[in-house]
C-alpha positions, 0 to 999 in steps of 0.5 A: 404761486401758481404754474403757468403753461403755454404751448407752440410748435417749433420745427417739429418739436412742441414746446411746453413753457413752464411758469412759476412753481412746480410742485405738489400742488400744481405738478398735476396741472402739468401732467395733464398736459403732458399725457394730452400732448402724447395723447394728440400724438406730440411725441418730440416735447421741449419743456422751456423751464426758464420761468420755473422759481421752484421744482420739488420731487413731484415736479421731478416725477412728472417729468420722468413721466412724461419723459416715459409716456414720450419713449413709448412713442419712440419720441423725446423729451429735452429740457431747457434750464439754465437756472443753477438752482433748477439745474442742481436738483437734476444733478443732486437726483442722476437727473442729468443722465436721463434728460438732455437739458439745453440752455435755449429751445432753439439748442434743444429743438436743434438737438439730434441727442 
């Protein structure tokens, strides 16, 4: 499966929503656009994971990327995923301890964390 991106801003955040799998072979496609938000000066990021199917360790590691590249700017990066299977690579890694994860972007965007 292929990995599907969008991007709209919401109150000041921009949110990224992330379709299908994310993984060796397309987690790149997702860094890309990550260091490009930054990179525009987009330092408050949402990234909507409600359509991912899968997440594997490179999945994982570009979000931390992503999350350092944020905080260097002294910005944020939440996620939303209410998917058990998602959500239990996060917990099984510590992952919970270093991304805000909501059920909603309306939640995240809302979220003063």
């Amino acid at each position: 499966m292929d990995l599907s991106l969008s991007t709209r801003t919401v109150d000041d955040r921009t949110v990224v929503e992330v379709g299908g799998e994310i993984d060796v072979y397309t987690a790149l496609k997702l860094r890309e656009q990550l260091v490009e938000l930054v990179n525009d000066g987009n330092y408050h990021l949402v990234v909507d994971m409600e359509g991912v199917d899968f997440l594997d360790s490179t999945g994982l590691g570009v979000l931390v990327g992503g999350l350092k590249r944020v905080r260097a700017h002294e910005g944020s990066l939440r996620l939303v995923c209410n998917q058990e299977r998602i959500l239990k690579i996060f917990r099984i890694t510590g992952l919970t301890k270093v991304f805000p994860i909501h059920t909603s972007v309306e939640d995240a965007v809302a979220a003063t964390d």
